[in-house]
Chimera marker file (.cmm) of the C-alpha trace (Angstrom):
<marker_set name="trace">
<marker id="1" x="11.490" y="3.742" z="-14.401" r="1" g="1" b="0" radius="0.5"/>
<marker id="2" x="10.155" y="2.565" z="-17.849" r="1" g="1" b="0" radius="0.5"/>
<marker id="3" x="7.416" y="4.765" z="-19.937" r="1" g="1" b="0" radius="0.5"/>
<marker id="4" x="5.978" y="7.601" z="-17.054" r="1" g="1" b="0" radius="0.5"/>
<marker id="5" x="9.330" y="7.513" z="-15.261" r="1" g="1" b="0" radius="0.5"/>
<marker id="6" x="7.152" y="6.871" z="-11.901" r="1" g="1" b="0" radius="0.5"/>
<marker id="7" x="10.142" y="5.538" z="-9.237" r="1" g="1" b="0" radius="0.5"/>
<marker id="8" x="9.518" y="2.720" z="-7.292" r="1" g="1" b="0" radius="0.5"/>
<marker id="9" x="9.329" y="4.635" z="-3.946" r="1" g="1" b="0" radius="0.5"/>
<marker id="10" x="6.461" y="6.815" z="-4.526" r="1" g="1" b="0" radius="0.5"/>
<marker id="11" x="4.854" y="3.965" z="-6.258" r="1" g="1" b="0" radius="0.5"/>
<marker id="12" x="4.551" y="1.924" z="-3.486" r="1" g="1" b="0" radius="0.5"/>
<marker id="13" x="4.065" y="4.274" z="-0.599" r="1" g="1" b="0" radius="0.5"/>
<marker id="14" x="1.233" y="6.511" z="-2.699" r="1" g="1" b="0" radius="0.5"/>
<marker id="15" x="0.039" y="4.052" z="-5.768" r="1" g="1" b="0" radius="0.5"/>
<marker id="16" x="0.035" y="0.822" z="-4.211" r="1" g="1" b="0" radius="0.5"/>
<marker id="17" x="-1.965" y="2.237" z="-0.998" r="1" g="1" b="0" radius="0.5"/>
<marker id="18" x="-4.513" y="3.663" z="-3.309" r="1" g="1" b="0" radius="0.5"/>
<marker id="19" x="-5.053" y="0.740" z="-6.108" r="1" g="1" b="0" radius="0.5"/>
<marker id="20" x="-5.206" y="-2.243" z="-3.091" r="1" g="1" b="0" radius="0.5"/>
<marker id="21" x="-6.031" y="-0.253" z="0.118" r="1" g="1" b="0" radius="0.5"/>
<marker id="22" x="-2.540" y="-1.415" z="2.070" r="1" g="1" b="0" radius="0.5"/>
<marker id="23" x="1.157" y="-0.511" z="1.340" r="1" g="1" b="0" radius="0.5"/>
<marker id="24" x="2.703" y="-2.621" z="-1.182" r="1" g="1" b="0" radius="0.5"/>
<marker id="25" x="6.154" y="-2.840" z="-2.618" r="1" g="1" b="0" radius="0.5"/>
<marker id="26" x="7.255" y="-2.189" z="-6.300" r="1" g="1" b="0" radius="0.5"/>
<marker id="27" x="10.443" y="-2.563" z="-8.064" r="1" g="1" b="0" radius="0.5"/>
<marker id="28" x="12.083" y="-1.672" z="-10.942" r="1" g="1" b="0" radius="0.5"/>
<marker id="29" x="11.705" y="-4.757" z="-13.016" r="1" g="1" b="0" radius="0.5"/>
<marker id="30" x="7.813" y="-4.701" z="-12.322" r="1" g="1" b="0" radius="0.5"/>
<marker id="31" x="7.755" y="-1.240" z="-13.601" r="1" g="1" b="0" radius="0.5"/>
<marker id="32" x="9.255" y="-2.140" z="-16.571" r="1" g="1" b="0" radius="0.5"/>
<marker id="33" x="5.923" y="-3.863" z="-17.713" r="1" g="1" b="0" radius="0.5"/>
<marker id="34" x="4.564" y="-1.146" z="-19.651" r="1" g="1" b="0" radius="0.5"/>
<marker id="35" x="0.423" y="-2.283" z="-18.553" r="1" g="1" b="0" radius="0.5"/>
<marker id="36" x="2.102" y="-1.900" z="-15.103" r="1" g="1" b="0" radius="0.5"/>
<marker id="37" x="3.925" y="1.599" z="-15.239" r="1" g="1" b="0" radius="0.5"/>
<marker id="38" x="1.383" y="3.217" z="-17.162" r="1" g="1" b="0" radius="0.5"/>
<marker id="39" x="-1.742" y="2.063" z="-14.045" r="1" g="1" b="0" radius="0.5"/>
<marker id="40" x="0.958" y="3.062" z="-11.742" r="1" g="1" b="0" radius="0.5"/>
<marker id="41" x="1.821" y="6.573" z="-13.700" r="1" g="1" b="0" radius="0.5"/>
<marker id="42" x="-1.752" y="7.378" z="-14.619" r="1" g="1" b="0" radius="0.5"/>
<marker id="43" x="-2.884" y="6.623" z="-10.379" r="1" g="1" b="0" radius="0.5"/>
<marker id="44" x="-0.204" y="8.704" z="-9.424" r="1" g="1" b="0" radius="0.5"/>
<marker id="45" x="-1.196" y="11.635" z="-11.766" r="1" g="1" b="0" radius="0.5"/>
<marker id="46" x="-4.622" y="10.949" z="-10.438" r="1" g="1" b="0" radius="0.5"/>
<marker id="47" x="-3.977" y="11.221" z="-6.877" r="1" g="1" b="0" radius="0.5"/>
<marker id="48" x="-2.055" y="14.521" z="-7.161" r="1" g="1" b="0" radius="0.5"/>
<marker id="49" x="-4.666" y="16.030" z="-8.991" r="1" g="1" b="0" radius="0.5"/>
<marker id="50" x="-7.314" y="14.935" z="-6.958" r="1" g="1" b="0" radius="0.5"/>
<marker id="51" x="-5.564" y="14.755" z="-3.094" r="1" g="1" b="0" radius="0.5"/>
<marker id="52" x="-2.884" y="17.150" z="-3.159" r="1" g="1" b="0" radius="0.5"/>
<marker id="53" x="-3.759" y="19.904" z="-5.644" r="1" g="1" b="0" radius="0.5"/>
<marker id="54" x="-7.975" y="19.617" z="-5.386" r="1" g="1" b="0" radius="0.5"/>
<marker id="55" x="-7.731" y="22.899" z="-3.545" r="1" g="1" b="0" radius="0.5"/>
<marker id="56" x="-6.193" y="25.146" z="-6.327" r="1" g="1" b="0" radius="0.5"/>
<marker id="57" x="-9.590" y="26.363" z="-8.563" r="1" g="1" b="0" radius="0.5"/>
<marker id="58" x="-7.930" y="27.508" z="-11.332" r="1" g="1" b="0" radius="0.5"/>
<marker id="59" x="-7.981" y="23.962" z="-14.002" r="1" g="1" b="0" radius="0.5"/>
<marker id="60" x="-4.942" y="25.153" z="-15.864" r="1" g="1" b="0" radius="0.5"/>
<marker id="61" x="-2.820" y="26.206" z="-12.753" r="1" g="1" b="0" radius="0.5"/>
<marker id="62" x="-4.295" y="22.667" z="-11.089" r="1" g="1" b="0" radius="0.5"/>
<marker id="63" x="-2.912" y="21.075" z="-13.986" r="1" g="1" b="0" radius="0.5"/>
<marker id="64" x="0.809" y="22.866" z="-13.913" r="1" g="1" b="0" radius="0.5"/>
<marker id="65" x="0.968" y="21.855" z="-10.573" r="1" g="1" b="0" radius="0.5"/>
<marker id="66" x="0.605" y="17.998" z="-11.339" r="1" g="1" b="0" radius="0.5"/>
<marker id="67" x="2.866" y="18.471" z="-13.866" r="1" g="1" b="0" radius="0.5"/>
<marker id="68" x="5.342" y="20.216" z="-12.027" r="1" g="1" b="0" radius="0.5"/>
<marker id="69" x="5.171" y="17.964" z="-8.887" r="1" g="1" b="0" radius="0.5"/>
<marker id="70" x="5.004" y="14.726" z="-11.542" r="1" g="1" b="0" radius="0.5"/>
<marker id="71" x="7.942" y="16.165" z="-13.026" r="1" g="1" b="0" radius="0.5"/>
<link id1="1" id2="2" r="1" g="1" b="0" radius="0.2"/>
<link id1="2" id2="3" r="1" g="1" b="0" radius="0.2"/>
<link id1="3" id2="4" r="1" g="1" b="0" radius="0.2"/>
<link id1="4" id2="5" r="1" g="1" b="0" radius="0.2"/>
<link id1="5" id2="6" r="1" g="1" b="0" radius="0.2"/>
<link id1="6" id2="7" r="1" g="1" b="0" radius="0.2"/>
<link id1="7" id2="8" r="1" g="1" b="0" radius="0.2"/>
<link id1="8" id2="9" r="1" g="1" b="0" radius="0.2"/>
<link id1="9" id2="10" r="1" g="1" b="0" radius="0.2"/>
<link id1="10" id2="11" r="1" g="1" b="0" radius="0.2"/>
<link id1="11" id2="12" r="1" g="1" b="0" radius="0.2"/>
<link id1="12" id2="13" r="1" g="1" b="0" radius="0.2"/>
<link id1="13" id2="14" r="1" g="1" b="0" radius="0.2"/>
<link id1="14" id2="15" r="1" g="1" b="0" radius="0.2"/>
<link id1="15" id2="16" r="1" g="1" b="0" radius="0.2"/>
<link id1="16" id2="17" r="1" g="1" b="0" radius="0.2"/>
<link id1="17" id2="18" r="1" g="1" b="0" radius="0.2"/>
<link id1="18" id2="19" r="1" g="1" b="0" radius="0.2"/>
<link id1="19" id2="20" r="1" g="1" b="0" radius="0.2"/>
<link id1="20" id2="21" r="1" g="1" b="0" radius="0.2"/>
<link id1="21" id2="22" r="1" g="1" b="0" radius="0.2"/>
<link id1="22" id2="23" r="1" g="1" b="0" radius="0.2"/>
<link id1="23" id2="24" r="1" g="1" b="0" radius="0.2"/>
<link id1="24" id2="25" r="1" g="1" b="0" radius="0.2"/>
<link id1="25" id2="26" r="1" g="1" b="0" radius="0.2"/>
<link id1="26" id2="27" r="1" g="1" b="0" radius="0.2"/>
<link id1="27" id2="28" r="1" g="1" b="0" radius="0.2"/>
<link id1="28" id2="29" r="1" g="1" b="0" radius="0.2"/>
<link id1="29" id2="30" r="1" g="1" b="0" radius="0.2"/>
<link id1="30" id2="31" r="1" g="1" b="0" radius="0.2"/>
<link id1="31" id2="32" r="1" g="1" b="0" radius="0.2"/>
<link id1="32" id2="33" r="1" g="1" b="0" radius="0.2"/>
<link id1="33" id2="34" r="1" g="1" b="0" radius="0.2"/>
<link id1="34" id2="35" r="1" g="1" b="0" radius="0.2"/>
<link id1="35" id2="36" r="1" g="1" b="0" radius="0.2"/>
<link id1="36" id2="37" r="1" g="1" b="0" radius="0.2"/>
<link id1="37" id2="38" r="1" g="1" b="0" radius="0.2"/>
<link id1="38" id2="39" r="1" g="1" b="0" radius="0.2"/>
<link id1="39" id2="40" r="1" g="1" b="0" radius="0.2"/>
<link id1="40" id2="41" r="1" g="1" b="0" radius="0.2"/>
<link id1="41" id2="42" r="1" g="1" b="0" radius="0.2"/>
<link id1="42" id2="43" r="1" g="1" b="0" radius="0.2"/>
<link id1="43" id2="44" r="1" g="1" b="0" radius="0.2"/>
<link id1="44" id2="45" r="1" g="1" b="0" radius="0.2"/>
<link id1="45" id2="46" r="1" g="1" b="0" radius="0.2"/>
<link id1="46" id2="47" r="1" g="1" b="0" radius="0.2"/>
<link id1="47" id2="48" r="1" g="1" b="0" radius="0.2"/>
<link id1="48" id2="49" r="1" g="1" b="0" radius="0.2"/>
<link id1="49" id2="50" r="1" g="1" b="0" radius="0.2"/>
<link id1="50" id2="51" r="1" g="1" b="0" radius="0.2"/>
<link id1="51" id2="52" r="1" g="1" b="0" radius="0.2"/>
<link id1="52" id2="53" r="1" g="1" b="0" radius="0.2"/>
<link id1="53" id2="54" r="1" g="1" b="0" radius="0.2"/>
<link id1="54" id2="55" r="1" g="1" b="0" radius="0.2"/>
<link id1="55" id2="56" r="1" g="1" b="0" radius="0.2"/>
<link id1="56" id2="57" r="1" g="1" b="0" radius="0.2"/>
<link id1="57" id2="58" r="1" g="1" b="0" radius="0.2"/>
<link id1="58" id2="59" r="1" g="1" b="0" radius="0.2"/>
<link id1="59" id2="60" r="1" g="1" b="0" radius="0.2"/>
<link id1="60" id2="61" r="1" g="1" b="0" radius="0.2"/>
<link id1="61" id2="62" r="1" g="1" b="0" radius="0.2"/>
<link id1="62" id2="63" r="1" g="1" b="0" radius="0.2"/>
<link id1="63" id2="64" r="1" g="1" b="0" radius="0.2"/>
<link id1="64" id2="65" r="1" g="1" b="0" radius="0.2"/>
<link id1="65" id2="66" r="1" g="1" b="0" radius="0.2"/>
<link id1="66" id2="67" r="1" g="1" b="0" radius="0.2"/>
<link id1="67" id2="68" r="1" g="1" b="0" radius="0.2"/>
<link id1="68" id2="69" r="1" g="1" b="0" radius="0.2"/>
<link id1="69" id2="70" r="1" g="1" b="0" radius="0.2"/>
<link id1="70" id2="71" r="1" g="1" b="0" radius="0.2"/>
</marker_set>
């Protein structure tokens, strides 16, 4: 899982799709480069602000939702 505790799973099916346009596979030893799970933390945090909570207006309440859905 290494530093953002992003699983390999949601990395490739979400991340991967996103940072090279296809689906990709991950595992854990590649996520273990820190470079590597911070892109792949900081794209995920990225896509669920901006694809699956763009909808909810309020910032801070945007916000507790990545975190919460992150988390």
């Amino acid at each position: 899982m290494g530093l953002m505790q992003i699983l390999p799973d949601t990395a490739s099916d979400e991340v991967h799709r996103y940072l090279y346009g296809h689906r990709g596979e991950i595992g854990f030893d590649e996520l273990r480069v820190p470079e590597v799970n911070i892109r792949y933390g900081t794209t995920y945090l990225h896509i669920l602000l901006t694809r699956y909570f763009a909808g909810v207006e309020d910032e801070l309440a945007r916000e507790y939702c990545v975190v919460a859905a992150y988390n």
